[in-house]
C-alpha positions as CSV (number, residue, x, y, z in Angstrom):
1,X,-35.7,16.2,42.2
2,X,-32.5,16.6,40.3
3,X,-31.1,12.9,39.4
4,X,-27.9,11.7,38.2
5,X,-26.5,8.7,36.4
6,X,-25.2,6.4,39.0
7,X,-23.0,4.8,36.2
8,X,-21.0,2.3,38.5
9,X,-24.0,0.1,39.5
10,X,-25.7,0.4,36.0
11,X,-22.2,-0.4,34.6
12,X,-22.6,-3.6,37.0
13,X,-26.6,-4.3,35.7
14,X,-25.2,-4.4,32.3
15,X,-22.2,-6.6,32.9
16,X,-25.0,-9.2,34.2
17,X,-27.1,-8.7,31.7
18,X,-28.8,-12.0,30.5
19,X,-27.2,-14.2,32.6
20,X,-29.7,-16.7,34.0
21,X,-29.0,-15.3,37.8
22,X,-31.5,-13.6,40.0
23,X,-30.3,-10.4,40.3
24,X,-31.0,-8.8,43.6
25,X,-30.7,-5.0,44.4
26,X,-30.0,-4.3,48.0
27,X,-29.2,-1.3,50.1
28,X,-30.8,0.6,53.0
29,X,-33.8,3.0,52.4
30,X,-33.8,6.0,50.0
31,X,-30.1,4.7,48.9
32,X,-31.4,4.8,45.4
33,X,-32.4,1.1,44.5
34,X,-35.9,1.8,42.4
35,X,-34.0,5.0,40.4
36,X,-31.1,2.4,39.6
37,X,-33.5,-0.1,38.2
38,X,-35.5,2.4,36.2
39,X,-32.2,3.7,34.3
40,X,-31.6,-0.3,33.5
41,X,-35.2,-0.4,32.1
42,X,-34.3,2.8,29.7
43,X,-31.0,1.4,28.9
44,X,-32.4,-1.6,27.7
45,X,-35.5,0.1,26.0
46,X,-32.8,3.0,24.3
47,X,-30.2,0.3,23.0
48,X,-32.4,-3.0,22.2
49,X,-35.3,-3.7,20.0
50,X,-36.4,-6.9,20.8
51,X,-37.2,-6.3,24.3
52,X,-39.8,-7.0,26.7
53,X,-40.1,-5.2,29.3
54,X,-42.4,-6.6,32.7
55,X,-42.1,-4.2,35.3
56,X,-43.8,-4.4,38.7
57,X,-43.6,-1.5,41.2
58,X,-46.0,-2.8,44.3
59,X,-45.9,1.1,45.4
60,X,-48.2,1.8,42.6
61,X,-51.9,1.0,43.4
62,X,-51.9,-0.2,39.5
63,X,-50.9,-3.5,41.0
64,X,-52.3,-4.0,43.9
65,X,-54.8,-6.9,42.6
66,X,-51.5,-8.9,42.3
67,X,-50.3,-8.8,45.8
68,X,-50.3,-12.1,46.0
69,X,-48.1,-15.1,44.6
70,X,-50.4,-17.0,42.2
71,X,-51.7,-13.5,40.6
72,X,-48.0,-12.6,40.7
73,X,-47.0,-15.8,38.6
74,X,-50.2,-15.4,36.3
75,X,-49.5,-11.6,35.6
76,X,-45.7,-12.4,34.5
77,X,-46.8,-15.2,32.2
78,X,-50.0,-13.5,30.3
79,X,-47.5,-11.0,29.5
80,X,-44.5,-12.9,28.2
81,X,-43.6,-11.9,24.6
82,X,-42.3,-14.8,22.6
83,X,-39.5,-14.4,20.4
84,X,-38.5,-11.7,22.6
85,X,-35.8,-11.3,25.4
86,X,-38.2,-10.9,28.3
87,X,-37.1,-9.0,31.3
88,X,-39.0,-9.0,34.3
89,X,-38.2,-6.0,36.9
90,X,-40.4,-5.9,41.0
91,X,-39.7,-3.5,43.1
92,X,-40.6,-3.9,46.3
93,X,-41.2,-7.4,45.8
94,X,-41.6,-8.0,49.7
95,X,-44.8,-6.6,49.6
96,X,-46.6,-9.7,48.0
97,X,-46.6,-12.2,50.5
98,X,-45.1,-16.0,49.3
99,X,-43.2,-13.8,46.3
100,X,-40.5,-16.3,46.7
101,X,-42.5,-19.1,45.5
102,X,-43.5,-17.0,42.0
103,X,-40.0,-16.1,41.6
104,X,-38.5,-19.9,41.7
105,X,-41.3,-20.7,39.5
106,X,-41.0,-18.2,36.9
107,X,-36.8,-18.6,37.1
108,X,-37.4,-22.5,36.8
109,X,-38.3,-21.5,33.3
110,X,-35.5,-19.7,32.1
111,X,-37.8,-17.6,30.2
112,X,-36.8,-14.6,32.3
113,X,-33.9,-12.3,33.0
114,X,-35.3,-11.3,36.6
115,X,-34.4,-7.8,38.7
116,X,-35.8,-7.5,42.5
117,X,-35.2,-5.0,45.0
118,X,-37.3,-5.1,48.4
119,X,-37.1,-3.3,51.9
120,X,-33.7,-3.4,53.4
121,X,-35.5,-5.1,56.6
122,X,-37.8,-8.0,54.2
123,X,-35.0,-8.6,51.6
124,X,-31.7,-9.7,53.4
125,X,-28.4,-11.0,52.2
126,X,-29.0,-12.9,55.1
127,X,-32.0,-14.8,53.9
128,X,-31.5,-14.9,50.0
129,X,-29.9,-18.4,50.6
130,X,-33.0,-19.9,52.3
131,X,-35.8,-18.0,49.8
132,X,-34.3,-18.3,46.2
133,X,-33.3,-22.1,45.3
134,X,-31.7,-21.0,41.7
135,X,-28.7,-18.9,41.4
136,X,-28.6,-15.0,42.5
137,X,-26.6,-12.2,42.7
138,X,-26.4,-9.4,45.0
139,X,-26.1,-6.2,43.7
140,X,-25.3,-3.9,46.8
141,X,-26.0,-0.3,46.4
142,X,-24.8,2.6,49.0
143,X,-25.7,6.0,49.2
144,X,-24.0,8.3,47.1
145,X,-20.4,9.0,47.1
146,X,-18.4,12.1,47.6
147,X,-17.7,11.8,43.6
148,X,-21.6,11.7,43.1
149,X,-22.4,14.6,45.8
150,X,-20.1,16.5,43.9
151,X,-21.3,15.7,40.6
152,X,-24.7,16.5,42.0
153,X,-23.8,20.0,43.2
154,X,-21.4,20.6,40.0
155,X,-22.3,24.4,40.4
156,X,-20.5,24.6,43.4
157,X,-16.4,24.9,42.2
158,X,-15.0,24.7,45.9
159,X,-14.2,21.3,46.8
160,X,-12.8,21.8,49.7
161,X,-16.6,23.2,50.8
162,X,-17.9,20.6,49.4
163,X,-16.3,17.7,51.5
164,X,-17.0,19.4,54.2
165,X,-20.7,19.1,53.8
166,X,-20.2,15.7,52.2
167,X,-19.2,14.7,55.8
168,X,-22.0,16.4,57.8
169,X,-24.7,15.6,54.6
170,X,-23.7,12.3,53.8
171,X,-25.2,10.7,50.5
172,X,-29.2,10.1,51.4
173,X,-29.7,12.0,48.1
174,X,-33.5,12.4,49.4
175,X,-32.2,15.1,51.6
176,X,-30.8,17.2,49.0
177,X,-34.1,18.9,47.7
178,X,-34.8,20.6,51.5
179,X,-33.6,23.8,51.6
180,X,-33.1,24.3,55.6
181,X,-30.7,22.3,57.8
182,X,-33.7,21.6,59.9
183,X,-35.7,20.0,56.6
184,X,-32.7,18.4,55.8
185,X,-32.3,16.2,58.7
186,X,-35.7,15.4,59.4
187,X,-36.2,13.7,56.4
188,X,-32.8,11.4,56.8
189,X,-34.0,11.2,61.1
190,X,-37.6,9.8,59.2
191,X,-35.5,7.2,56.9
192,X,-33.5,6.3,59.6
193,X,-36.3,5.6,62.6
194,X,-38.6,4.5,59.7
195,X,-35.8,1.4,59.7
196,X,-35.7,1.2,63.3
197,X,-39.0,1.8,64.6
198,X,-40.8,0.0,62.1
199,X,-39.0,-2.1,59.6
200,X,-37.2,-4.0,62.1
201,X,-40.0,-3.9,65.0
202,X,-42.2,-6.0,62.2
203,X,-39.2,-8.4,60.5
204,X,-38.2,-9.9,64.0
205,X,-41.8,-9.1,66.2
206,X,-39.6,-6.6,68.5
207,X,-42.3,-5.8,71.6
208,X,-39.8,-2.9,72.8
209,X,-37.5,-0.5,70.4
210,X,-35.4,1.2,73.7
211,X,-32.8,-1.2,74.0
212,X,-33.1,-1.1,69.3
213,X,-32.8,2.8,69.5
214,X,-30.3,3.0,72.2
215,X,-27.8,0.6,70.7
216,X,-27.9,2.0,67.4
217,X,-27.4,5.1,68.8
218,X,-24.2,4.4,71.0
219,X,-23.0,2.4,68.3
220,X,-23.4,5.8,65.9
221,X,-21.4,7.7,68.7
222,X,-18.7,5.0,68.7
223,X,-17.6,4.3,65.3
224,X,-14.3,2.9,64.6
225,X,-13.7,2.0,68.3
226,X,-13.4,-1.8,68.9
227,X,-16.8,-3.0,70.4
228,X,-18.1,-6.0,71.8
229,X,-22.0,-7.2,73.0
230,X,-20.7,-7.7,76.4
231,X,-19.1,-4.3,76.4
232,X,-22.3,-2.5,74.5
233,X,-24.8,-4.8,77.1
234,X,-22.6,-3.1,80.6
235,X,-22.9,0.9,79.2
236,X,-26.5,0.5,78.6
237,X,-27.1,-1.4,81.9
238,X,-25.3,1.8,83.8
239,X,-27.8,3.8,82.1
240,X,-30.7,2.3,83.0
241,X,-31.1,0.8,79.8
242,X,-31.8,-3.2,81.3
243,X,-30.2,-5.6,78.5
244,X,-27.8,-8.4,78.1
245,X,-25.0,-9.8,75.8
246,X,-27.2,-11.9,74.4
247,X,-29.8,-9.3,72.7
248,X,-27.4,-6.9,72.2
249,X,-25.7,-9.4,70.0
250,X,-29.1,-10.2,68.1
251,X,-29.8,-6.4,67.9
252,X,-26.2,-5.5,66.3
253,X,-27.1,-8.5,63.6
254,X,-30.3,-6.8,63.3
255,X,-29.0,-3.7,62.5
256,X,-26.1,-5.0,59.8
257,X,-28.8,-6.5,57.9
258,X,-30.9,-3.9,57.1
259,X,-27.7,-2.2,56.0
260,X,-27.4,0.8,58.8
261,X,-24.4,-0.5,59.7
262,X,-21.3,-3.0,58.7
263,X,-19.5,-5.0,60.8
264,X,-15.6,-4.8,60.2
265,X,-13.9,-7.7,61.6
266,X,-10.3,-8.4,62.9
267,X,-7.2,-9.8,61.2
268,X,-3.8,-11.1,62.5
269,X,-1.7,-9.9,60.1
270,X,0.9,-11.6,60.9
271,X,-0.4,-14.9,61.6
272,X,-2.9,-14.6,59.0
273,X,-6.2,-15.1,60.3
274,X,-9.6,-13.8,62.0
275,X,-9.9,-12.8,65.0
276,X,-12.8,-13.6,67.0
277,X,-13.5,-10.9,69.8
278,X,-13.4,-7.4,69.4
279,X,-14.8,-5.6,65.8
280,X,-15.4,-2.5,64.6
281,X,-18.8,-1.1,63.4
282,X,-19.3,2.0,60.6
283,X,-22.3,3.6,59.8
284,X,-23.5,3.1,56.3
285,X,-23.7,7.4,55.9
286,X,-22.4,10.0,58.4
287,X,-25.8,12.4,57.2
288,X,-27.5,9.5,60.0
289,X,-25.0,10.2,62.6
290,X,-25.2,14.0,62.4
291,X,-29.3,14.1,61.7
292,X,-29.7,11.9,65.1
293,X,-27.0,12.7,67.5
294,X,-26.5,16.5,66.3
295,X,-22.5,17.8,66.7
296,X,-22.2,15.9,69.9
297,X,-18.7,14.4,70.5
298,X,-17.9,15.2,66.4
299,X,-14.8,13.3,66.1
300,X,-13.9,13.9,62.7
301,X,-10.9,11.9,62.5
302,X,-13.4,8.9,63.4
303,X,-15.7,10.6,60.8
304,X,-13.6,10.1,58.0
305,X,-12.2,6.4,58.9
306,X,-16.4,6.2,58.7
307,X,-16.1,7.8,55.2
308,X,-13.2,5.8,53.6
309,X,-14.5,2.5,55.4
310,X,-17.8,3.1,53.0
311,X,-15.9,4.1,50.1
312,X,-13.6,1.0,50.4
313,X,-17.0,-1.4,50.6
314,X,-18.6,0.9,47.3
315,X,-15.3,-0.1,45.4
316,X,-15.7,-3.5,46.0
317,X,-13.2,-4.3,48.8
318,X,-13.5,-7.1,51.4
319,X,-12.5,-5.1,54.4
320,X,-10.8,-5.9,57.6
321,X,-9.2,-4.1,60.9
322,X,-5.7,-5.4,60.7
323,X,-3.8,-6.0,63.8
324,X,-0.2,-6.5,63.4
325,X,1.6,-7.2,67.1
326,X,0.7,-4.5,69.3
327,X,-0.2,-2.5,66.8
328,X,-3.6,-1.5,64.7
329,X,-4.2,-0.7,61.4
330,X,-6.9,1.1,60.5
331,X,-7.7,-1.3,57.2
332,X,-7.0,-4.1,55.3
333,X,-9.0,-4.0,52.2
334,X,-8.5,-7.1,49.7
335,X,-10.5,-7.6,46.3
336,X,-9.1,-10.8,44.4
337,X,-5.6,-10.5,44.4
338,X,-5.2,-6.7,45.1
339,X,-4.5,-5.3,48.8
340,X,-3.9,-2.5,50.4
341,X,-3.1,-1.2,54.3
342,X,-5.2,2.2,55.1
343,X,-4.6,4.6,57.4
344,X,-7.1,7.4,58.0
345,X,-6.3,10.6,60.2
346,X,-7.8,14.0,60.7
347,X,-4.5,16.3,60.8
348,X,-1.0,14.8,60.5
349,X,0.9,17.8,60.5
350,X,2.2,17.5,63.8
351,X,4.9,15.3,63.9
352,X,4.2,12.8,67.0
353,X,0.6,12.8,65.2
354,X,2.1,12.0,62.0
355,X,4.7,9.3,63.4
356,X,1.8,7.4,65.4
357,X,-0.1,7.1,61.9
358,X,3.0,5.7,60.1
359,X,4.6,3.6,62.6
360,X,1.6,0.4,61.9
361,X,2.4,0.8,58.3
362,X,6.1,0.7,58.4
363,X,6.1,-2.5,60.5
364,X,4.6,-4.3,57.7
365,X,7.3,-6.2,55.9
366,X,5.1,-7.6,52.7
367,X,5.0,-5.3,49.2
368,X,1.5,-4.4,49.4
369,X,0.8,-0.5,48.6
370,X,0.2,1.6,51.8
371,X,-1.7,4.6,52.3
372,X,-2.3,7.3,55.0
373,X,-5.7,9.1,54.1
374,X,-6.0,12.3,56.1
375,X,-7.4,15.8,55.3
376,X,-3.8,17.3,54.6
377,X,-5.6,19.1,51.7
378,X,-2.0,18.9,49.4
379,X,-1.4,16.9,46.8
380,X,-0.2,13.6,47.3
381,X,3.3,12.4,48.0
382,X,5.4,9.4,49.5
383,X,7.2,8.8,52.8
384,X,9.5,6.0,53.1
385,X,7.5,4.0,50.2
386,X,4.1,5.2,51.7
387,X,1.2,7.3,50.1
388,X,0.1,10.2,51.6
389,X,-3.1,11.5,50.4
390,X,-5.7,13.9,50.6
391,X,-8.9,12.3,51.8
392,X,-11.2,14.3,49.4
393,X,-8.4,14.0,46.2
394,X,-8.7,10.1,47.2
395,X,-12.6,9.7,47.0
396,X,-12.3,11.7,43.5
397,X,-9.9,8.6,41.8
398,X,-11.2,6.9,39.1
């Protein structure tokens, strides 16, 4: 399989290089965690002599004596190199039961510069709090971006081809080697039931997967539209699909934790906080959508909010549905002091199409930069102090 240099997250490894955190690499299945660590482990070995390099993969049968916490601890320490910067890399550490107590120990000792990555279902933002008493960091990595599917497929010139199977594809870079449609979305259907059917079903004891499958499924078929557990809980029950708020709400948690999708909250705007009810939900790769729910009810306006919601996360952005009056606006996406309003559209040539997308935008009275994102397929230009761009020429910015 062809591999590229994913050189934003290595970029990131390097920046945290020997500081004394945990460093934790997250992301759902197939999203590339292992490869990322491996090109860390050659960039230390190709730019550093007096390295030690301790690297666990739990995959590999080579290890399986070890599965276990004590053997874990005793295998780390018989091979610690004195007089050497010691790095110590597990992948897929959730497959040693009680890893959590090795780890403390061997970060206790500040001997170590320590790398993990586990199962998006066994190692959870959610729980790195409660497992790891010293410091950690989270290093969360997505499937690849339009700028790495085309750097991937740099043979192909046409880039307005290449978006367009960017949004039916989607970046599960595992699904690139098949040669047939059919291949292609039977391996991401496989990576995405493997999650659901399995991964979940064993983290939280799940007896029954319906109500799971269902509600991932409806929420796939209704990204960017404001959802709620009661809401989600009243569709299924019409369906004979027998629920309640309560589950759904569990489920939905479920599901954001193992990274399928990410919850998008509301903001006031104007007053300047959270709101509580209504958020939306985006699916962490449209390949999922299309591989499970086929070209049913392909909104691709909705598609590419999906798109630029997940780019906006990848940059680093803290992102929010802003609300402003009656109005909505697509997103507010902070990081540190920088902020930007988003609007994402389909087709704004028509003119009540394109008035409805600026209006939100124009009714904010603060200096921030505002964009419409749409697949206008021009270069960009301003209206009325407003960006316009190209969604593909956007995802392609440095």
């Amino acid at each position: 399989m062809k591999t590229i240099l994913r050189k934003r997250y290595l970029d990131r490894m390097i920046d945290l290089k020997d500081t004394p955190d945990i460093k934790i690499i997250t992301g759902i299945r197939r999203s590339g965690k292992s490869q990322l660590m491996q090109a860390y482990v050659e960039y230390l070995q190709n730019h550093f002599d007096n390295v030690n390099i301790i690297y666990i993969d739990y995959i590999d049968l080579e290890f399986e004596e070890i599965k276990e916490y004590h053997a874990l601890h005793r295998y780390v320490e018989e091979h610690h190199q004195a007089g050497k910067a010691n790095y110590l890399f597990v992948d897929e550490v959730q497959m040693c039961p009680g890893f959590e107590l090795a780890i403390n120990s061997l970060y206790a000792k500040r001997k170590y510069d320590i790398y993990l990555t586990g199962s998006n279902a066994f190692l959870l933002s959610a729980d790195l709090a409660t497992l790891f008493t010293g410091r950690y960091v989270e290093i969360p990595v997505f499937p690849f971006s339009f700028e790495e599917y085309c750097e991937y497929y740099q043979d192909i010139k046409d880039k307005e081809r290449l978006f367009e199977d960017y949004s039916v594809n989607g970046g599960l870079a595992g699904s690139y080697v098949y040669r047939t449609e059919k291949d292609r979305t039977n391996y991401i259907k496989e990576v995405y039931e493997t999650i659901v059917t399995r991964d979940l079903v064993q983290k939280y004891n799940l007896s029954d997967t319906t109500v799971l499958q269902r509600l991932s499924e409806f929420l796939m078929d209704n990204v960017s539209n404001l959802t709620s557990p009661n809401k989600v809980s009243n569709i299924l029950s019409e369906n004979k699909i027998i629920t309640n708020h309560m589950t759904i709400g569990k489920y939905i948690k479920y599901l954001c934790n193992a990274f399928v999708f990410y919850d998008i909250k509301r903001y006031d705007i104007r007053g300047k906080k959270y709101l509580e009810s209504l958020d939306k939900f985006y699916l962490c790769d449209t390949g999922i959508r299309y591989a499970v729910l086929g070209s049913r009810n392909m909104d691709y306006g909705r598609i590419y909010e999906n798109i630029v919601c997940m780019e906006l996360l990848r940059r680093g952005f803290d992102v929010y549905v802003g609300k402003l009056y009656q109005k909505e606006i697509d997103f507010v996406a902070q990081c540190g002091s920088e902020k930007i309003y988003v609007q994402v559209s389909d087709n704004i040539t028509g003119e009540d199409t394109f008035k409805r997308e600026v209006a939100p935008l124009l009714s904010i009275r603060d200096a921030y930069p505002k964009k419409i994102i749409a697949r206008t397929k021009h270069p960009k230009y301003t209206y009325e102090g407003i960006e316009v761009c190209d969604i593909a020429e956007w995802l392609l910015e440095k």
